[in-house]
MIDOSE-1310 file (N, C-alpha, C; in nm, 2 decimals, decimal comma, always signed):
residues 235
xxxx	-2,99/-7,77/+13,42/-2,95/-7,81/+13,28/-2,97/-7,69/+13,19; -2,87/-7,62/+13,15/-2,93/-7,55/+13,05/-2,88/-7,62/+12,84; -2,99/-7,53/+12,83/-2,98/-7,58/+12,67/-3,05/-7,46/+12,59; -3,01/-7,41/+12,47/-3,01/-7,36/+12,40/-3,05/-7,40/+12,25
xxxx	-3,18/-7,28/+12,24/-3,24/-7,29/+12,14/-3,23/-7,19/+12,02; -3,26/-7,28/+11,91/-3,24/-7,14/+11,77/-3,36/-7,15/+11,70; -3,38/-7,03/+11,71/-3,52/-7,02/+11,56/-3,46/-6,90/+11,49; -3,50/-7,01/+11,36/-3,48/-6,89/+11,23/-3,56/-6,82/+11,15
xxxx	-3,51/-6,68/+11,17/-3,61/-6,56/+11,17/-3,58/-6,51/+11,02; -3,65/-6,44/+10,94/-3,63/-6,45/+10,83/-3,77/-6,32/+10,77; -3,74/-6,27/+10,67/-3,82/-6,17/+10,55/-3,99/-6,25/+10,61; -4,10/-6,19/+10,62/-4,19/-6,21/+10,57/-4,19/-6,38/+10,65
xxxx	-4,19/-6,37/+10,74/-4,19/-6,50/+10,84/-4,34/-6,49/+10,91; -4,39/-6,60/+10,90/-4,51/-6,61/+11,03/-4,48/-6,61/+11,13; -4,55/-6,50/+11,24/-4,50/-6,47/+11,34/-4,54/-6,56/+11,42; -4,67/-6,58/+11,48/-4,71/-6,74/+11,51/-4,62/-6,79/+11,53
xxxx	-4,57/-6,85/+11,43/-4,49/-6,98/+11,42/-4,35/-6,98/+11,47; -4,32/-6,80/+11,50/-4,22/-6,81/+11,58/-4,23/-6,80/+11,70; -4,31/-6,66/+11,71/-4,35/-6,63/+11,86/-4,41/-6,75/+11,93; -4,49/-6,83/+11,92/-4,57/-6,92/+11,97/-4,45/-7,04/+12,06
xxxx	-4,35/-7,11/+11,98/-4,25/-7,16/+12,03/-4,18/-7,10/+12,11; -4,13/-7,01/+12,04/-4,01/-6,89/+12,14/-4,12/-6,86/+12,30; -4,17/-6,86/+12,31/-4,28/-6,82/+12,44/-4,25/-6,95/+12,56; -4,28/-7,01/+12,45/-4,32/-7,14/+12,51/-4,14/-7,20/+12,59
xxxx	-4,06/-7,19/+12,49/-3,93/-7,23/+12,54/-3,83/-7,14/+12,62; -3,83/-7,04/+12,56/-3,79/-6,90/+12,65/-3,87/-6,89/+12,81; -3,93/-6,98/+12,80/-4,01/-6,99/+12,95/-3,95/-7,08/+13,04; -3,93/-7,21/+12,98/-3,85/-7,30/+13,03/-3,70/-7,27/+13,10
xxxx	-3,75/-7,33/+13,26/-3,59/-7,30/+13,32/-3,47/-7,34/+13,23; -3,38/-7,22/+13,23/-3,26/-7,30/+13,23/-3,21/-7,31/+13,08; -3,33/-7,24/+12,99/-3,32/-7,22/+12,82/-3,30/-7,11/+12,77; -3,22/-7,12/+12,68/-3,14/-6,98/+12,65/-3,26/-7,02/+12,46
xxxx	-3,28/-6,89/+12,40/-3,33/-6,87/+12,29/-3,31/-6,76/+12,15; -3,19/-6,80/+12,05/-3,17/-6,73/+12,02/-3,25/-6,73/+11,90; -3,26/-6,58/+11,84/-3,29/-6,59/+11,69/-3,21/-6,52/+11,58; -3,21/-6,63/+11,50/-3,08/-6,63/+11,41/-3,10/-6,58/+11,24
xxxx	-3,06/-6,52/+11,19/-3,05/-6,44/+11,03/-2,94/-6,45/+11,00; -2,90/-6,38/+10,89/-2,79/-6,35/+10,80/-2,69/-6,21/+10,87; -2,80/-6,19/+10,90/-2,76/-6,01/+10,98/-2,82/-5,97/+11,09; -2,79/-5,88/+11,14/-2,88/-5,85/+11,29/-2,95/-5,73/+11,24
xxxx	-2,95/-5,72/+11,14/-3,09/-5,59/+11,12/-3,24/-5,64/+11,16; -3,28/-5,56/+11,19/-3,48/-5,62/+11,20/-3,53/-5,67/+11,07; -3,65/-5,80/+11,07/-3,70/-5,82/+11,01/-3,81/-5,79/+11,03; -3,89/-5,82/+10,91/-4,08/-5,76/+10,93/-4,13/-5,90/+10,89
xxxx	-4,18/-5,95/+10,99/-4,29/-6,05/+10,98/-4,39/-5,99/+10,88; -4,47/-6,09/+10,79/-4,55/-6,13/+10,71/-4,70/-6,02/+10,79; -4,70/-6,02/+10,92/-4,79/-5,92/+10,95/-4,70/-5,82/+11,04; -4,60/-5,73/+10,92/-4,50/-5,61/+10,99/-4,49/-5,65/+11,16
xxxx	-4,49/-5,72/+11,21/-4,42/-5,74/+11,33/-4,24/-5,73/+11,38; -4,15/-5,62/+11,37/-4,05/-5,61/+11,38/-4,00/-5,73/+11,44; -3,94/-5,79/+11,39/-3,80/-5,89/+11,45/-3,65/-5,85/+11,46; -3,61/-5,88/+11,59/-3,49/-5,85/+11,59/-3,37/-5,98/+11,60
xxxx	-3,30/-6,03/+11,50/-3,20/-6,13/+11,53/-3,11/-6,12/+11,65; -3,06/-6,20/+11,70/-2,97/-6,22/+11,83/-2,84/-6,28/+11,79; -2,85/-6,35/+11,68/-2,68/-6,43/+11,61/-2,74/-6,45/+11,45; -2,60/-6,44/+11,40/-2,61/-6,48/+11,30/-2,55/-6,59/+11,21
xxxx	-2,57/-6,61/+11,12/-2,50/-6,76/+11,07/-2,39/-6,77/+11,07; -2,30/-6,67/+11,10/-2,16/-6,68/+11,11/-2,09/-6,66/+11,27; -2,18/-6,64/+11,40/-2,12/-6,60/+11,48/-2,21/-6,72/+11,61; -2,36/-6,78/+11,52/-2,43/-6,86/+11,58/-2,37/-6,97/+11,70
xxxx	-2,41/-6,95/+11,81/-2,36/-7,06/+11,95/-2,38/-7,20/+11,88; -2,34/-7,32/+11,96/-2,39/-7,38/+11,91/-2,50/-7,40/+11,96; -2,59/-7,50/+11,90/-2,72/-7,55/+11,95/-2,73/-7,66/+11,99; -2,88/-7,69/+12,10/-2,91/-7,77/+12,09/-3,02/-7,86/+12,01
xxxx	-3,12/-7,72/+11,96/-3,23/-7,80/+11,90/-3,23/-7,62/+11,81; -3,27/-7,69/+11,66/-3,28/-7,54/+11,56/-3,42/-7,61/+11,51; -3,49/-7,47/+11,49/-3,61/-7,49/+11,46/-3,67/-7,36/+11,33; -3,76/-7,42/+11,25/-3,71/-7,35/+11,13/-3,90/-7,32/+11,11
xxxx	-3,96/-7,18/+11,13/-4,09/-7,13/+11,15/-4,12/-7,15/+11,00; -4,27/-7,11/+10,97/-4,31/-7,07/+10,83/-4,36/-6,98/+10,75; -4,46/-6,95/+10,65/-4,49/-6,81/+10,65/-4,41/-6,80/+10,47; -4,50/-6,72/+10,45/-4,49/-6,65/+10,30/-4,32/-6,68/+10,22
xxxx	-4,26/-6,60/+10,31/-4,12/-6,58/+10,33/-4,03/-6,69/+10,30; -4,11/-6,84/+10,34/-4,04/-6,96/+10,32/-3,97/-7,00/+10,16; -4,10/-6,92/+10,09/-4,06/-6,95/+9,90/-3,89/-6,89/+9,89; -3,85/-6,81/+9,98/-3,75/-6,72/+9,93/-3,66/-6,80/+9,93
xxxx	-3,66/-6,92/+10,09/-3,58/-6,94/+10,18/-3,55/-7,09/+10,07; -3,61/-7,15/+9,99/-3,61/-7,25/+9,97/-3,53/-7,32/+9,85; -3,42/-7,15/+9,81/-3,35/-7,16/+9,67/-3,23/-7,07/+9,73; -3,21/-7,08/+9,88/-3,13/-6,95/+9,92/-3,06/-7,06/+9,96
xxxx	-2,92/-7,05/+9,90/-2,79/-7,17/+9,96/-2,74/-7,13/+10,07; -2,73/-7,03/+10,09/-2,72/-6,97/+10,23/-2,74/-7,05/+10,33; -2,93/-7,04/+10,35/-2,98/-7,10/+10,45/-2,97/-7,20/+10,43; -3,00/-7,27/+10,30/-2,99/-7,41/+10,31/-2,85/-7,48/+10,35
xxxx	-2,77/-7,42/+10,32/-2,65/-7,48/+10,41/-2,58/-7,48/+10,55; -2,69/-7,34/+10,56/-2,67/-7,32/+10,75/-2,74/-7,46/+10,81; -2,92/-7,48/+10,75/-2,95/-7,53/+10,82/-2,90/-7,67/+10,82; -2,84/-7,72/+10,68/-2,75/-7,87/+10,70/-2,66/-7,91/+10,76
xxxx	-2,58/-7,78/+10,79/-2,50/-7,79/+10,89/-2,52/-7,78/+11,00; -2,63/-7,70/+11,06/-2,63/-7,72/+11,21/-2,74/-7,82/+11,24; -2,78/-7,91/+11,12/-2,89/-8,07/+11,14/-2,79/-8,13/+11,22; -2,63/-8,13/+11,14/-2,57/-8,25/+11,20/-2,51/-8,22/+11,30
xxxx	-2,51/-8,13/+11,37/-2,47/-8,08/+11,50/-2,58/-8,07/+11,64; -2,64/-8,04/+11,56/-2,78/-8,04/+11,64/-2,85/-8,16/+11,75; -2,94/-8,16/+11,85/-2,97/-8,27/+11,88/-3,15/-8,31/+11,84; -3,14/-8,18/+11,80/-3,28/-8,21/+11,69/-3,29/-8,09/+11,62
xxxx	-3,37/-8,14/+11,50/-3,38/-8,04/+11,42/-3,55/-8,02/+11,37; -3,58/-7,91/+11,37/-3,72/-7,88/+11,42/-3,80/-7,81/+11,37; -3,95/-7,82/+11,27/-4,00/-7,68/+11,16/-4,13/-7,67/+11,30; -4,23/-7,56/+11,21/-4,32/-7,54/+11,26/-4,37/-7,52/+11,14
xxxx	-4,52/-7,54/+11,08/-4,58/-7,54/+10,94/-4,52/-7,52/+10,84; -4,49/-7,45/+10,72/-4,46/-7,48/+10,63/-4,27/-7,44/+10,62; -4,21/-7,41/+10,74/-4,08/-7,41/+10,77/-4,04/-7,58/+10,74; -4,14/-7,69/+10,74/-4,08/-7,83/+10,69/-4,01/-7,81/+10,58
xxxx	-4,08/-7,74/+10,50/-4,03/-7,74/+10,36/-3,89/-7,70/+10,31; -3,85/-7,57/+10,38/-3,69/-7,56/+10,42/-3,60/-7,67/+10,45; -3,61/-7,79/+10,57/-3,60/-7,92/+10,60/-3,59/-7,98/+10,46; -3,71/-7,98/+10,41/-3,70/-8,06/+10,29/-3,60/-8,02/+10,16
xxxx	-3,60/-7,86/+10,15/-3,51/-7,84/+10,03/-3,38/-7,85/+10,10; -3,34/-7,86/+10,19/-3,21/-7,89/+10,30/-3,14/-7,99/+10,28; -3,24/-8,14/+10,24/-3,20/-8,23/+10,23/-3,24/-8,37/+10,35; -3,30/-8,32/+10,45/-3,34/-8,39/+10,60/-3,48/-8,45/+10,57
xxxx	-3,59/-8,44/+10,46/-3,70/-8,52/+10,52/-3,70/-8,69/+10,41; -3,58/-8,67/+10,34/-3,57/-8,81/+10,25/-3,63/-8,90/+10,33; -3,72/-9,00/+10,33/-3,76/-9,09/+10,40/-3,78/-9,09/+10,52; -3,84/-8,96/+10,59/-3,88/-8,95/+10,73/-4,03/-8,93/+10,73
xxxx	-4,08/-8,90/+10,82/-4,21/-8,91/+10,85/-4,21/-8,70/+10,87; -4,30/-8,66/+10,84/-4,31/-8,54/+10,87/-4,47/-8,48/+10,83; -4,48/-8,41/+10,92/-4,62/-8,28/+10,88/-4,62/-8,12/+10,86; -4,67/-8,07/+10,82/-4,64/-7,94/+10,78/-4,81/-7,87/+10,81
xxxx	-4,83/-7,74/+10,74/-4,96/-7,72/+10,74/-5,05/-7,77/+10,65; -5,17/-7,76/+10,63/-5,25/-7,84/+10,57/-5,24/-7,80/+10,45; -5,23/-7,68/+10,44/-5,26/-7,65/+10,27/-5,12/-7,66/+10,20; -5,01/-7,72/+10,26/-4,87/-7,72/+10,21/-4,83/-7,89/+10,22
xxxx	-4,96/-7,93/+10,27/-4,91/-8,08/+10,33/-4,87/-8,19/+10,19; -4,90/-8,15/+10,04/-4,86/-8,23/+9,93/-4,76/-8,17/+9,85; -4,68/-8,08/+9,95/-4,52/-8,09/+9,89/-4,40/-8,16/+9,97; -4,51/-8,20/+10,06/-4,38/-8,31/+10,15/-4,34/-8,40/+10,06
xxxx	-4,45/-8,48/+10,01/-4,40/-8,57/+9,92/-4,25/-8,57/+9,81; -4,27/-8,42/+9,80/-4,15/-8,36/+9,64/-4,04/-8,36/+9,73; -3,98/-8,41/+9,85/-3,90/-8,38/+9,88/-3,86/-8,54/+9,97; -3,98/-8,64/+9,93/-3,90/-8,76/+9,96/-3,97/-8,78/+10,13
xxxx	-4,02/-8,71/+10,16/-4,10/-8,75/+10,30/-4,25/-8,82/+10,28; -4,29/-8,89/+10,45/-4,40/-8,95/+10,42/-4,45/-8,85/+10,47; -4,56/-8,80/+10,45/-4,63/-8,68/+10,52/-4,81/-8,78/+10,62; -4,76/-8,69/+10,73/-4,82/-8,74/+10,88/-4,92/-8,64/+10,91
xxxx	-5,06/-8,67/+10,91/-5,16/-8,56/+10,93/-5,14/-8,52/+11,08; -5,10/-8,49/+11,13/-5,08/-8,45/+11,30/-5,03/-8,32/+11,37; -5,08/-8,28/+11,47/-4,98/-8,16/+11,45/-4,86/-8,17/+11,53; -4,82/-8,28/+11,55/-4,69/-8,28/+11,56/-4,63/-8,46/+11,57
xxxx	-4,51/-8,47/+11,50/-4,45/-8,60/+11,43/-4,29/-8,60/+11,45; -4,27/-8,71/+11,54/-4,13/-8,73/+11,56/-4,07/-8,84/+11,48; -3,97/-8,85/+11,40/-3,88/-8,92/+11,34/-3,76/-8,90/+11,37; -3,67/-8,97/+11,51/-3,55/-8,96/+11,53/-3,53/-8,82/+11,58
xxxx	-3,44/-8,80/+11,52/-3,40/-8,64/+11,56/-3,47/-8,52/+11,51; -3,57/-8,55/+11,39/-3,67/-8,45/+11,34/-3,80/-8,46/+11,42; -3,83/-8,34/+11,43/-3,97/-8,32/+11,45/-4,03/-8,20/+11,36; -4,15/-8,24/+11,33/-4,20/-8,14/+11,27/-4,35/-8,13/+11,35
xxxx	-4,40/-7,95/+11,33/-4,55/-7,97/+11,37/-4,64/-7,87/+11,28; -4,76/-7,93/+11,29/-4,87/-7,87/+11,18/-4,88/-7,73/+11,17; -4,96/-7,68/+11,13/-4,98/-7,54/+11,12/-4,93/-7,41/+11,23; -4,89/-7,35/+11,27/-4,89/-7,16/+11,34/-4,92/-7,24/+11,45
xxxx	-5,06/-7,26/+11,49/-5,05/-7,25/+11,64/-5,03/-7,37/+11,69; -4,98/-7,52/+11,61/-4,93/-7,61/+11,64/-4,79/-7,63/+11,72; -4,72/-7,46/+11,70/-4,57/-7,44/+11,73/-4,57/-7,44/+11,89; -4,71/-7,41/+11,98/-4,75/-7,40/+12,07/-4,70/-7,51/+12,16
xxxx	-4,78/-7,62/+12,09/-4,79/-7,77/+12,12/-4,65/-7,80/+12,06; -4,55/-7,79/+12,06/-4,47/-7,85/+11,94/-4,33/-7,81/+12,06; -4,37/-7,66/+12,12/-4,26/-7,63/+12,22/-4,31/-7,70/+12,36; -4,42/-7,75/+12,38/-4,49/-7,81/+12,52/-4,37/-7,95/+12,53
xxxx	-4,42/-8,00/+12,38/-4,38/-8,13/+12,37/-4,22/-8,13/+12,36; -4,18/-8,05/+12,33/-3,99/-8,06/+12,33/-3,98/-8,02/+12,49; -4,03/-7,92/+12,58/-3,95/-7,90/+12,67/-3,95/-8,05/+12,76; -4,09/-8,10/+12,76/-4,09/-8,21/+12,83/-4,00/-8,31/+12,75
xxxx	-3,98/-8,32/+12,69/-3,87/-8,43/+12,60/-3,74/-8,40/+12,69; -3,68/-8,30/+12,67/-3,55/-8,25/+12,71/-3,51/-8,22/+12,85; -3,66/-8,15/+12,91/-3,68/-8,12/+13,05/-3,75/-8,15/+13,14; -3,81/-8,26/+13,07/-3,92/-8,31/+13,17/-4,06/-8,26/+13,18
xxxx	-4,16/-8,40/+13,20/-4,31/-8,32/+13,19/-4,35/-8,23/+13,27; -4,29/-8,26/+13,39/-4,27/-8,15/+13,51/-4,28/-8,01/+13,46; -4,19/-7,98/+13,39/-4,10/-7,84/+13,37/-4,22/-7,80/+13,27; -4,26/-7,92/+13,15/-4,34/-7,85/+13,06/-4,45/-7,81/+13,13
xxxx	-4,52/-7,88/+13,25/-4,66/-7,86/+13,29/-4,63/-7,71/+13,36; -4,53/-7,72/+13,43/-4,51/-7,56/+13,49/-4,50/-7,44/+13,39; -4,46/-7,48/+13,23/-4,49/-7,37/+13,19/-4,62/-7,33/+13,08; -4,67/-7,47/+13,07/-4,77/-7,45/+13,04/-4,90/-7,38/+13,15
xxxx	-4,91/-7,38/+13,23/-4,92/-7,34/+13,35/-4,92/-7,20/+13,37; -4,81/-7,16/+13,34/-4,77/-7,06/+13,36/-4,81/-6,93/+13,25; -4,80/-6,99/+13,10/-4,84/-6,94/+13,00/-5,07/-6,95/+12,99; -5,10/-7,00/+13,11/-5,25/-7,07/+13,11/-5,29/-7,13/+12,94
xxxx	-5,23/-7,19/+12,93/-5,19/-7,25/+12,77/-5,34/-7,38/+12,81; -5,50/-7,31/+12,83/-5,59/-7,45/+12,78/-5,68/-7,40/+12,68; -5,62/-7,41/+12,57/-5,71/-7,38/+12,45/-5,87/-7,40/+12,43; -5,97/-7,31/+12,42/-6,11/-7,36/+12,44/-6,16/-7,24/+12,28
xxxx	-6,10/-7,34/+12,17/-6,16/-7,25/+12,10/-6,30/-7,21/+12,04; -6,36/-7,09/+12,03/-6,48/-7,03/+12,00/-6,56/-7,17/+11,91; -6,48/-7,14/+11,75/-6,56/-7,23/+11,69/-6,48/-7,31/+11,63; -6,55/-7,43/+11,55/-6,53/-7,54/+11,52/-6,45/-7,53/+11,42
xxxx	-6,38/-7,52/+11,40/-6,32/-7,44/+11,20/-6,16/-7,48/+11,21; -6,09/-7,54/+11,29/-5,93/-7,52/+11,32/-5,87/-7,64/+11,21; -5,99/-7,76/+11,13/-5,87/-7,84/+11,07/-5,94/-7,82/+10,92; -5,94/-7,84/+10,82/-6,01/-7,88/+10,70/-6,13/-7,95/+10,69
xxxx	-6,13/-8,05/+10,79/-6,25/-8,14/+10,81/-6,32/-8,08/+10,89; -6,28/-8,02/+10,98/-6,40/-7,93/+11,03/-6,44/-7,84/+11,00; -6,41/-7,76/+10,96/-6,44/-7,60/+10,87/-6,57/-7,66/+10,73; -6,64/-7,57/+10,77/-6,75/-7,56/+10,67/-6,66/-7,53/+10,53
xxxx	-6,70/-7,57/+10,43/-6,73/-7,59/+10,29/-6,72/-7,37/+10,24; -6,78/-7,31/+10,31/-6,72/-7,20/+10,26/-6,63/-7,12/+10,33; -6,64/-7,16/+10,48/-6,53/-7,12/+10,53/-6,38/-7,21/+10,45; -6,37/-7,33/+10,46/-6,26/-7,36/+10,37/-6,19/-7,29/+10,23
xxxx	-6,29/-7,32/+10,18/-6,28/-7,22/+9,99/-6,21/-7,09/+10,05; -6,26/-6,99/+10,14/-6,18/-6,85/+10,14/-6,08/-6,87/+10,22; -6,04/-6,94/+10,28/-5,92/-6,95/+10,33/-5,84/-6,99/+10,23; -5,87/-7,13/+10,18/-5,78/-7,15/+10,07/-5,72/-7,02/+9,98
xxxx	-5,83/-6,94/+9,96/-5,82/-6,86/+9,87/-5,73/-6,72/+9,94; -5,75/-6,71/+10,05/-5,63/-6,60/+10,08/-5,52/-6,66/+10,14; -5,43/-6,76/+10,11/-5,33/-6,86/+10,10/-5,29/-6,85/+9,96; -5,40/-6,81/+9,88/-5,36/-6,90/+9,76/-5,25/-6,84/+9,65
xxxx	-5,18/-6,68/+9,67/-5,12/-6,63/+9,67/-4,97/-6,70/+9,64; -4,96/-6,72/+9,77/-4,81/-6,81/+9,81/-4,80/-6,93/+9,81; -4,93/-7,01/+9,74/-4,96/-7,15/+9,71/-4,90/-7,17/+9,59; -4,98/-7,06/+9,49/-4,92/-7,08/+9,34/-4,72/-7,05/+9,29
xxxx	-4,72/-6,94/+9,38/-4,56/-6,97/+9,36/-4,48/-7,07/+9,42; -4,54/-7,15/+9,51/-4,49/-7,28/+9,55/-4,47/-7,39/+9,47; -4,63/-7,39/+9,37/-4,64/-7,49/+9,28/-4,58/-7,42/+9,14; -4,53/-7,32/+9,10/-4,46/-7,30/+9,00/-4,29/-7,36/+9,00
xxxx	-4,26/-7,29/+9,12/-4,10/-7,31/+9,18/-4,12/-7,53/+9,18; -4,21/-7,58/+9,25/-4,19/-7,69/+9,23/-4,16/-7,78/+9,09; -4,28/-7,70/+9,02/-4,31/-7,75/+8,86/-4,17/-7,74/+8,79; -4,10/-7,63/+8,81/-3,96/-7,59/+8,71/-3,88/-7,65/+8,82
xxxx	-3,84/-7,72/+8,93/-3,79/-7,82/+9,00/-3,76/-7,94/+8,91; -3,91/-7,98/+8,88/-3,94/-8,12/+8,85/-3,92/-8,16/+8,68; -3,94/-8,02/+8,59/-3,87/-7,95/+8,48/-3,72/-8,01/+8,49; -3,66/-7,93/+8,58/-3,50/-7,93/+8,50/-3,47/-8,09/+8,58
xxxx	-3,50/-8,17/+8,68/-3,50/-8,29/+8,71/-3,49/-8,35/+8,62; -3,59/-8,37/+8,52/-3,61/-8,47/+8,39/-3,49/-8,42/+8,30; -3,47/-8,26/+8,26/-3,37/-8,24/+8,18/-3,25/-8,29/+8,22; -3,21/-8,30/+8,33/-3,11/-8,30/+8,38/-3,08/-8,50/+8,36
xxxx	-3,21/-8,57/+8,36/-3,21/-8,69/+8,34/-3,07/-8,79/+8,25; -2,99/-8,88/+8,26/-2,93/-8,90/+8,11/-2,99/-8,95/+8,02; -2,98/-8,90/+7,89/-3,06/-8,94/+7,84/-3,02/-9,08/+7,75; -3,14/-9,17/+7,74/-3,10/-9,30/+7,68/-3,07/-9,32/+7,54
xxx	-2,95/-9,37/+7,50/-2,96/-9,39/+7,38/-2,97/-9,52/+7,30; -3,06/-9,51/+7,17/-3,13/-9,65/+7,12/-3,05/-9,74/+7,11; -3,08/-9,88/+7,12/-2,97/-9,95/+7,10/-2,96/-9,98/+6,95
């Protein structure tokens, strides 16, 4: 059976969030993995990791499952009609459509998480709400044809659980297997609730960068919403 996957690669993208799936599914028999831009020039991941696109929005195969990474880069993607209309279009073609951390939020300015269940990363996880989703602490959450999963290295877990969906637990144990994918991490620090009190604060705090232009872009969202409101007149 083959089937064919897209991730969208993009300016200042977390590499994680792509590499980590793409590994995972590019392993699976029988899966083809493309990654998709505007153009086939290279991109530079958020930590200069050269990316190279394989299709682009105009020449893109079709798919079976599109999956939309996250990372710094996402603010750009989130007022770009471009993408947002690539990705609406190939939702409805698609047999799922798929983020990894704060790539939901793309989904969300897309138009796909109105009334779905979804998770994103943690420090992004109260803008699900501005876009009409229930937000699901997990790192990874199925609603029909969406899935979303938690943070970077959640994309890990996120491609285990799709190949087995599509291919069988079989196929996913062989490449989990294969990738020796048994996580035994050092220390305890991987969710909010576990991370100490000042480990928390500095993370927050070198996040917090790309937090505030999230919460400005949403604020002048929510701004021209109300303007845009009709306005009532007295009787």
């Amino acid at each position: 059976m083959s089937l064919r996957f897209g991730i969208l690669v993009f300016p200042n993208v977390q590499q994680l969030d792509l590499t980590g799936p793409y590994e995972v599914l590019a392993t699976a028999k029988g899966a083809e993995v493309e990654l998709i831009w505007k153009d086939r020039n290279p991109v530079m991941s958020s930590t200069r990791l050269s990316l190279t696109p394989t299709a682009t929005f105009d020449d893109c195969p079709p798919l079976d499952v599109l999956c939309i990474p996250g990372g710094g880069g996402v603010n750009a993607l989130l007022e770009d009609k471009a993408v947002l209309d690539f990705v609406w279009e190939r939702a409805a073609q698609a047999r799922y459509i798929t983020s990894v951390c704060s790539g939901a939020l793309v989904l969300g300015a897309a138009g796909l998480l109105k009334g779905k269940r979804a998770t994103t990363h943690w420090y992004a996880h109260d803008f699900l709400e501005e876009f009409g989703a229930i937000p699901v602490d997990a790192r990874i959450v199925e609603d029909g044809k969406l899935i979303t999963a938690g943070g970077v290295t959640s994309g890990i877990d996120f491609g285990l659980a799709l190949v087995a969906r599509l291919l069988g637990q079989a196929e996913a144990e062989i490449v989990q297997l294969s990738l020796e994918y048994a996580p035994a991490p050092p220390f305890s620090s991987g969710t909010p609730a576990e991370a100490s009190p000042s480990v928390l604060a500095e993370a927050k705090e070198r996040l917090l960068g790309s937090r505030r232009v999230r919460e400005e872009m949403f604020a002048r969202w929510r701004q021209e919403r109300r303007a845009a409101e009709p306005k009532r007149i007295p009787a």
